[in-house]
FISE-22723 format. One record per residue (C-alpha): x, y, z; residue number from 1. Coordinates in steps of 0.02 Angstrom, whole numbers, plus 50000, padded with zeros to 5 digits. Example, Ala and Ser with C-alpha at 12.3 -4.5 7.8 and 13.67 -1.06 7.14 Angstrom:
REM FISE-22723
((50615,49775,50390),1);
((50684,49947,50357),2);
This chain:
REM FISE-22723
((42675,50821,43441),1);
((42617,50994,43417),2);
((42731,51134,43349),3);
((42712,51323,43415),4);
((42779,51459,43313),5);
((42887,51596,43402),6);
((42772,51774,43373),7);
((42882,51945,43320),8);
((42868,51994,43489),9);
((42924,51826,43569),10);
((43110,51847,43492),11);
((43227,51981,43561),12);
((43402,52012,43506),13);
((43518,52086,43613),14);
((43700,52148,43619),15);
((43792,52108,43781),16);
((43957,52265,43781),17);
((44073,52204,43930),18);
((44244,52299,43969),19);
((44352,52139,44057),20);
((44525,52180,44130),21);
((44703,52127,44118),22);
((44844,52156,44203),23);
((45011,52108,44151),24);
((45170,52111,44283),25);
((45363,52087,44199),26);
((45523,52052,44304),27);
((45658,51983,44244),28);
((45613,51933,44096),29);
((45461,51832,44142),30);
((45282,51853,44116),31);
((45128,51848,44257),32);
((44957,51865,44185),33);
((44832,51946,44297),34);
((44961,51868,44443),35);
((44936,51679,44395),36);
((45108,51600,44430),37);
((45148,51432,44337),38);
((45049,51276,44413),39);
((45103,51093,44409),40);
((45016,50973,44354),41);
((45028,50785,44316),42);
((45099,50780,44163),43);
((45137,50940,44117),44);
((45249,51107,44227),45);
((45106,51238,44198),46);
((44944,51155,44171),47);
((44878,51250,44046),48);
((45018,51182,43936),49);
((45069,51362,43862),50);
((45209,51448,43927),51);
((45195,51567,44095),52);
((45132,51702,44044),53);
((45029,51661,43903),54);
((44850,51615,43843),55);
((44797,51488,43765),56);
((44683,51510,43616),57);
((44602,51334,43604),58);
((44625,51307,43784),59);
((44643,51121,43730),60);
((44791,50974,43787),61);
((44755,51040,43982),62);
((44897,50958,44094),63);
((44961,50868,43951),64);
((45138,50831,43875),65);
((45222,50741,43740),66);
((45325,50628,43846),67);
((45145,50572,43940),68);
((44982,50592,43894),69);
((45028,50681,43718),70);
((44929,50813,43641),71);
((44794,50789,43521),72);
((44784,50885,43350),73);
((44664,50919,43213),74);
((44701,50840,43060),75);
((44636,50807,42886),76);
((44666,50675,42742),77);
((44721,50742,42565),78);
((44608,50656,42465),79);
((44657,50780,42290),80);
((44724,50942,42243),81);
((44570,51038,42290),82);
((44546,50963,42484),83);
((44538,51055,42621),84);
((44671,51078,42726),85);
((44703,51150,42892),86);
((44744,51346,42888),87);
((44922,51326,42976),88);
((44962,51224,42860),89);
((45051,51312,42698),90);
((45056,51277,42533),91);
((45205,51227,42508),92);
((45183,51086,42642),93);
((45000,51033,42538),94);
((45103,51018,42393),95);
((45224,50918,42460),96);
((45093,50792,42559),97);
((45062,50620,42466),98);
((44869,50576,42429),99);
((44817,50495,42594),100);
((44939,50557,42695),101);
((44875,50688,42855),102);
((44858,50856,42849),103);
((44912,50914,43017),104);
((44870,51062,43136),105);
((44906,51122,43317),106);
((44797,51168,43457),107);
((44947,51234,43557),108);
((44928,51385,43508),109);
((44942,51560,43627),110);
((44974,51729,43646),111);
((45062,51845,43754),112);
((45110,52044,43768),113);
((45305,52066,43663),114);
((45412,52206,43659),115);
((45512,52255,43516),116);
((45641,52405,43505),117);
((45677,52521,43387),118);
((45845,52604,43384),119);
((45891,52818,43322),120);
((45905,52789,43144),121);
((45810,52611,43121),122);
((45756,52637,42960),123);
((45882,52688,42853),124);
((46002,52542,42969),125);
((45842,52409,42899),126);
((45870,52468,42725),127);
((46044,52453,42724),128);
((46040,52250,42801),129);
((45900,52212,42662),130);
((46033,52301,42531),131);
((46149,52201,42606),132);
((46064,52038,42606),133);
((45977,52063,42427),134);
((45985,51898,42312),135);
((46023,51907,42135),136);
((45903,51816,42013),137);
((46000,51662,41925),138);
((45998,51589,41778),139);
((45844,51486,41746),140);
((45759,51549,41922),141);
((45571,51575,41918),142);
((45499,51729,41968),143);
((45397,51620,42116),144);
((45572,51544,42163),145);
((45682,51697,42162),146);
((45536,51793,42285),147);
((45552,51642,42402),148);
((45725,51682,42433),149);
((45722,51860,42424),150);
((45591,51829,42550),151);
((45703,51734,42668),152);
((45840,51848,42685),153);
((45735,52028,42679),154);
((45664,52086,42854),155);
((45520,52191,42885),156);
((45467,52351,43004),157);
((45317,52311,43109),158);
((45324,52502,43161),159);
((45333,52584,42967),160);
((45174,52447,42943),161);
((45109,52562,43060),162);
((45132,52694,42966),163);
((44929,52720,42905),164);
((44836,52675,43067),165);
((44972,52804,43159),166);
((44903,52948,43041),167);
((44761,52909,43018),168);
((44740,52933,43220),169);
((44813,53094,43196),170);
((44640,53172,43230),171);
((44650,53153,43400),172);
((44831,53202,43438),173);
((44979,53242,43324),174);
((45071,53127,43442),175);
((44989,52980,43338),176);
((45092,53056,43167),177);
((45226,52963,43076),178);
((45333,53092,43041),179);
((45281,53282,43150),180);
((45359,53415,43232),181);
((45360,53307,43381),182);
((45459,53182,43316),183);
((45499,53052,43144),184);
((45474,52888,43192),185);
((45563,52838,43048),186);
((45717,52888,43150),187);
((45681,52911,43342),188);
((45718,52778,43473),189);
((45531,52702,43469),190);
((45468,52562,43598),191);
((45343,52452,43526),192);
((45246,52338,43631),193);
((45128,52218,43552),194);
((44939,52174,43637),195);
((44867,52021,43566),196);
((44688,52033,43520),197);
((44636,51881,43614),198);
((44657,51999,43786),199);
((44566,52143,43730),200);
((44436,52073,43629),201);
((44370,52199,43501),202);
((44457,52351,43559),203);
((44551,52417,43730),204);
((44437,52527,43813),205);
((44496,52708,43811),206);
((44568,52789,43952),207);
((44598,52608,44032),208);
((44793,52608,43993),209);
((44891,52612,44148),210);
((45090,52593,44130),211);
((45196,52574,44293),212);
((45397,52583,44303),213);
((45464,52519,44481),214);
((45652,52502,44506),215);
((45711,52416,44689),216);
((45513,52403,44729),217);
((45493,52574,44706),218);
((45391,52666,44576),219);
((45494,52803,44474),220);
((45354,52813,44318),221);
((45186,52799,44286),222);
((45073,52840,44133),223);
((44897,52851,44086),224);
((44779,52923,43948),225);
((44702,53047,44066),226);
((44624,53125,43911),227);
((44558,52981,43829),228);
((44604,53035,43681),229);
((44774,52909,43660),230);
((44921,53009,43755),231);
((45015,52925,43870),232);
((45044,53048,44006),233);
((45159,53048,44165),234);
((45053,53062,44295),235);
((45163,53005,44437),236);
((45249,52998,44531),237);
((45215,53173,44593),238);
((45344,53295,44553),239);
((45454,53174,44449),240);
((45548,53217,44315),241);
((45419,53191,44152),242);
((45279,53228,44238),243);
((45146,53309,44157),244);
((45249,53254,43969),245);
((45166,53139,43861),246);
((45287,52977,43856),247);
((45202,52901,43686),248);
((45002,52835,43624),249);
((44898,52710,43592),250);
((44822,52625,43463),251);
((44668,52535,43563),252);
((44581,52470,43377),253);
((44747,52362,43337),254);
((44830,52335,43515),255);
((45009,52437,43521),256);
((45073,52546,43638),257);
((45210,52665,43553),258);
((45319,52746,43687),259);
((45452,52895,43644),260);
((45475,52963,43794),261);
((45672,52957,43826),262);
((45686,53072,43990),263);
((45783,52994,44142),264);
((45653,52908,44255),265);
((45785,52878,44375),266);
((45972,52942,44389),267);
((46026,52782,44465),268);
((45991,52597,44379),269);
((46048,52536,44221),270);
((45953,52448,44096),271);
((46026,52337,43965),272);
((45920,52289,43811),273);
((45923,52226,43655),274);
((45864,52301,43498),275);
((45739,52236,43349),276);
((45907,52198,43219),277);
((45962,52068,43406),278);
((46083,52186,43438),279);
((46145,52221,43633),280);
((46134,52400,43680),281);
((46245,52506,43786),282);
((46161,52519,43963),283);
((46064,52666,44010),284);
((45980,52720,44150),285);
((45788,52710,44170),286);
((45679,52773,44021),287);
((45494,52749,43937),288);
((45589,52696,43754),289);
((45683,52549,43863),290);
((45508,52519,43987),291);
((45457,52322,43982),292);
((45617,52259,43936),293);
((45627,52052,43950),294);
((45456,52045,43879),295);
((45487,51904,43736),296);
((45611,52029,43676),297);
((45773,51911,43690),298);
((45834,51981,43839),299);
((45901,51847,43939),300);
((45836,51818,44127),301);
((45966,51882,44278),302);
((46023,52069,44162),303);
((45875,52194,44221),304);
((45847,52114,44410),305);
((45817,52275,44469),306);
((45671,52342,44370),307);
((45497,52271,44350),308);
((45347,52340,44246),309);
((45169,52320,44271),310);
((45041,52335,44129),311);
((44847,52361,44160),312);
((44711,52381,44060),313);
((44503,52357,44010),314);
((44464,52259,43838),315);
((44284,52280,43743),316);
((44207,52125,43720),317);
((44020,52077,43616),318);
((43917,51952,43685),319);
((43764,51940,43559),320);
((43611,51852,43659),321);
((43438,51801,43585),322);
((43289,51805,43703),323);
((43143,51683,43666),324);
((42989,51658,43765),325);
((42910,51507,43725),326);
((42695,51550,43771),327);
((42600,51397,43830),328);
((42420,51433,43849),329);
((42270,51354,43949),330);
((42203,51182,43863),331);
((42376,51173,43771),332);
((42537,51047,43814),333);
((42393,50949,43919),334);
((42469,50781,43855),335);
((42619,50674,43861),336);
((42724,50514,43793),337);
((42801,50472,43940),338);
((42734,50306,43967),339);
((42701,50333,44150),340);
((42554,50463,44103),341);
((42447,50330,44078),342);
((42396,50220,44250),343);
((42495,50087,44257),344);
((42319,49958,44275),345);
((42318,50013,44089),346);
((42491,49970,44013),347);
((42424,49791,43945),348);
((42303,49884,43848),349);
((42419,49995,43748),350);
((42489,49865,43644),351);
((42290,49761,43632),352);
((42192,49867,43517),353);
((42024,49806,43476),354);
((42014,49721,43300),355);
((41876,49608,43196),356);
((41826,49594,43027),357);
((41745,49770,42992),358);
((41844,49874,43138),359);
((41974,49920,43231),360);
((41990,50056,43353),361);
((42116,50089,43493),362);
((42035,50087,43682),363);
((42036,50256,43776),364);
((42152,50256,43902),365);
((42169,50312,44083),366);
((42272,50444,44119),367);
((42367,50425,44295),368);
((42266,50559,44407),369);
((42425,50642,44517),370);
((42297,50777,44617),371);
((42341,50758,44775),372);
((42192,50764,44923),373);
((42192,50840,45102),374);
((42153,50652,45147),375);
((42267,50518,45179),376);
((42256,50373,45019),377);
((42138,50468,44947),378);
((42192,50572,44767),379);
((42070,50734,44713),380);
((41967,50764,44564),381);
((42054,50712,44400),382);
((42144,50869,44299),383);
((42245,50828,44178),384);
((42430,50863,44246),385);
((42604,50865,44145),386);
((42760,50924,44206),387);
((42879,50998,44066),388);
((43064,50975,44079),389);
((43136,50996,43898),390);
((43088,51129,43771),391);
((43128,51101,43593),392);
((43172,51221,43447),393);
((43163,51178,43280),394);
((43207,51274,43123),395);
((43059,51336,42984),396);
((43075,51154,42902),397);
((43031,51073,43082),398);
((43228,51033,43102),399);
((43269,50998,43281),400);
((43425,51126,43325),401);
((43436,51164,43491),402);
((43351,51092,43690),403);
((43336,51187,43815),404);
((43354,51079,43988),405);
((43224,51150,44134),406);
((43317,51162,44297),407);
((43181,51079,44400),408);
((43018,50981,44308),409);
((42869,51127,44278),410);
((42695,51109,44314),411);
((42568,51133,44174),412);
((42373,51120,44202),413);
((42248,51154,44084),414);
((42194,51317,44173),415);
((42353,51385,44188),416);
((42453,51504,44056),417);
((42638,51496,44078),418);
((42792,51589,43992),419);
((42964,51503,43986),420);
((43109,51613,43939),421);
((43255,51545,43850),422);
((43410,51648,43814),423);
((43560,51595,43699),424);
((43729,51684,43701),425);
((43811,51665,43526),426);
């Protein structure tokens, strides 16, 4: 078998940028991705196995359940202190395991848009329940030991984690500070909704962001970046109260929307929410700070029937794509080792090679002629004819790595040149 080395020009590497959409719709405390309701399947209420809603990241145990068809799992056998172990599982949990026993993962894993609100005042209220809830170091308590349970009483602030990437955006609106004369968000009523990175892919694309508020069908709010530069402005409906204001921003690298706006959208409606310490909140009408509400944020189904929200928006997504044309030239890949290339009045003589005392030599061979004739049962004038199917590609130490699979068989003759192109997304 000959080998053909790929030229510099024969290998092109390529970027694929693609900008996919998403649209997100929330009433009453569910979730509809890009409008897919929940589908039944066999074994399992939505087939995808994940909740309404949701995506899956494996997209693994399809229309399964643990009452039928149960889900499979990756897994791994601790063999000593130094095996490896799946990434969910923590160390702790390694510890713990016996030599021999399973190492255990989970495929059923997904991701969906939350909603987490931030009350006036949040911050110094979180300081005050981690005061509160502080644990004393014992007698004879490790330093490791006493962090674990410091650890399990003491709650964070996804927004002040924020803090960096908010000012550090600051150079395309002051809207994006921490702490400006438009506002502290140390203190301010803040809604936080949460983008997973699996829907946007690297980054949202800017100016895609479109935020919708309907109450009774009808839409009261809408925002947009019209400036691309991160502001979420009111931009409808037409003469409503907000309009023209700038409701909050958005961080498109890490997936949050940030909304401040606390105007009345609507004089009539109530909203009743919950905020990020679980707490239930007074009702109040219509506002960007309470927008989304039911969105994994606790609320319970049947307490906002009259609202819904509707979320739209572009992701950026990399597909990197090598290009490889594979040259065959005239004379070359005139030859196969598919044993019907030979005529088949010549099979026996394959395996009957002429031997004797002083010599042995293989007989030549005849190759099966497949030119066809203008005349019936008669065949044209030999050419040596092969018809290619599979191309292989093999590393620099003649490795086999990768096949590429011919839709339909190609013709090769020794006076023709012919170019195959092969393209890999990675």
């Amino acid at each position: 078998m000959a080998y053909y080395k790929f030229r510099k020009n024969d290998v092109l590497h390529n970027r694929i940028k693609a900008h996919p959409s998403s649209s997100y719709f929330i009433y009453d405390s569910s979730i509809y991705y890009n409008n897919v309701p929940a589908l039944s399947g066999d074994f399992a209420s939505n087939i995808p196995s994940v909740p309404t809603g949701y995506v899956s990241l494996f997209e693994l145990n399809v229309d399964r359940s643990v009452g039928g068809t149960g889900f499979i799992y990756p897994y791994t056998i601790k063999e000593d202190d130094d095996s490896v172990a799946v990434k969910t599982v923590s160390a702790d949990e390694f510890t713990d395991t016996i030599l021999g026993e399973p190492l255990t993962g989970t495929y059923m894993m997904s991701a969906s848009i939350a909603r987490e609100f931030f009350p006036l005042n949040h911050a110094a209220t979180l300081s005050a329940n981690n005061a509160a809830k502080f644990v004393e170091k014992t007698l004879g308590q490790t330093d490791i030991e006493h962090a674990k349970a410091i650890k399990a009483t003491i709650s964070g602030s996804r927004l002040k984690a924020l803090e960096p990437v908010l000012d550090q955006n600051e150079i395309y609106s002051q809207h994006y500070a921490y702490s400006s004369s438009f506002g502290d968000k140390s203190s301010q009523p803040v809604n936080l909704v949460s983008i997973p990175s699996i829907i946007y892919g690297s980054e949202i694309k800017r100016g895609s962001v479109n935020i919708k508020y309907f109450l009774t069908g009808t839409l009261i709010g809408e925002l947009q970046d019209e400036r691309r530069n991160g502001e979420l402005i009111q931009v409808g409906p037409a003469g409503s109260t907000g309009s023209g204001s700038i409701a909050g921003v958005v961080l498109y690298r890490e997936g949050f929307l940030l909304m401040t706006g606390s105007w009345d959208l609507s004089t009539s409606g109530t909203i009743e929410q919950k905020d990020t310490f679980g707490n239930v909140l007074a009702a109040e009408t219509p506002k960007w700070n309470n927008w989304g509400v039911g969105a994994e944020d606790g609320t319970a189904s049947g307490t906002n029937s009259d609202v819904a929200y509707l979320l739209d928006l572009a992701g950026t997504s990399y597909t990197s794509t090598v290009t490889m044309f594979a040259n065959l030239k005239k004379g070359q890949q005139n030859w196969s080792n598919n044993p019907t290339f030979i005529s088949s009045s010549q099979e026996s003589l394959i395996i009957a090679p002429v031997t004797g005392t002083y010599r042995y030599y293989e007989r030549e061979l005849e190759i099966k002629n497949v030119v066809s004739s203008s005349y019936t049962s008669v065949t044209g004038s030999f050419e040596k004819t092969t018809y290619i199917t599979k191309v292989g590609i093999y590393d620099k130490h003649k490795r086999l790595i990768a096949i590429a699979s011919l839709a339909n068989p190609l013709k090769k003759t020794n006076d023709r040149d012919l170019t195959i192109k092969l393209a890999i997304d990675i």
